[in-house]
N, C-alpha and C positions, 0 to 999 in steps of 0.2 A: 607914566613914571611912578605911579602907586603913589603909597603913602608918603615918601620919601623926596624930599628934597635936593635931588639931584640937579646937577648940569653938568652935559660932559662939552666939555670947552672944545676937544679937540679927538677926533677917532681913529682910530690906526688897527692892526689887528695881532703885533706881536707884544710891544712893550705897555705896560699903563702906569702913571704915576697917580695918586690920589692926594690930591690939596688942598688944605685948610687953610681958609681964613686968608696972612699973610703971605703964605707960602705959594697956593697960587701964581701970581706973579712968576717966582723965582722958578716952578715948573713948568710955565709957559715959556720964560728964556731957554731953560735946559732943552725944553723940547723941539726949539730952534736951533738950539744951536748943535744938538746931534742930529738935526735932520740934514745941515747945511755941512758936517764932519763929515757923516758918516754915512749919509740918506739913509739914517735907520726913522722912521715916523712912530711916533708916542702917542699912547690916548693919554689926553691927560683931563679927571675927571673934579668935578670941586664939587664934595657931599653936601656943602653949606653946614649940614650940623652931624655931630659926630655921635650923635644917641641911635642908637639901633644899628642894626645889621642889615644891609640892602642886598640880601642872597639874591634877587634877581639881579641887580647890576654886574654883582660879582661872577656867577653865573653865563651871562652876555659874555662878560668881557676875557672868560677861559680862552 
């Protein structure tokens, strides 16, 4: 994972949401609750900190 302190919580290959901090959370519900809608699946990733540019993650997850 490089220099960066990623975790991607959850992996899919069309939609990604990126979550900070408290948000999290409310991206993991969202990402249930369109999976259970719509069976559309979300990666949904938590940078941990918002300094720098993570062009590999970014990158991956085109």
């Amino acid at each position: 994972m490089g220099q960066y302190r990623r975790k991607i919580e959850k992996q899919s290959s069309k939609v990604a949401i990126i979550a900070v901090g408290s948000m999290l959370q409310m991206a993991i519900d969202i990402e249930k609750k369109v999976k259970e809608e719509a069976g559309i699946e979300i990666t949904v990733i938590n940078p941990r900190f918002l300094t720098g540019l993570d062009e590999e993650l970014l990158n991956r997850i085109i």
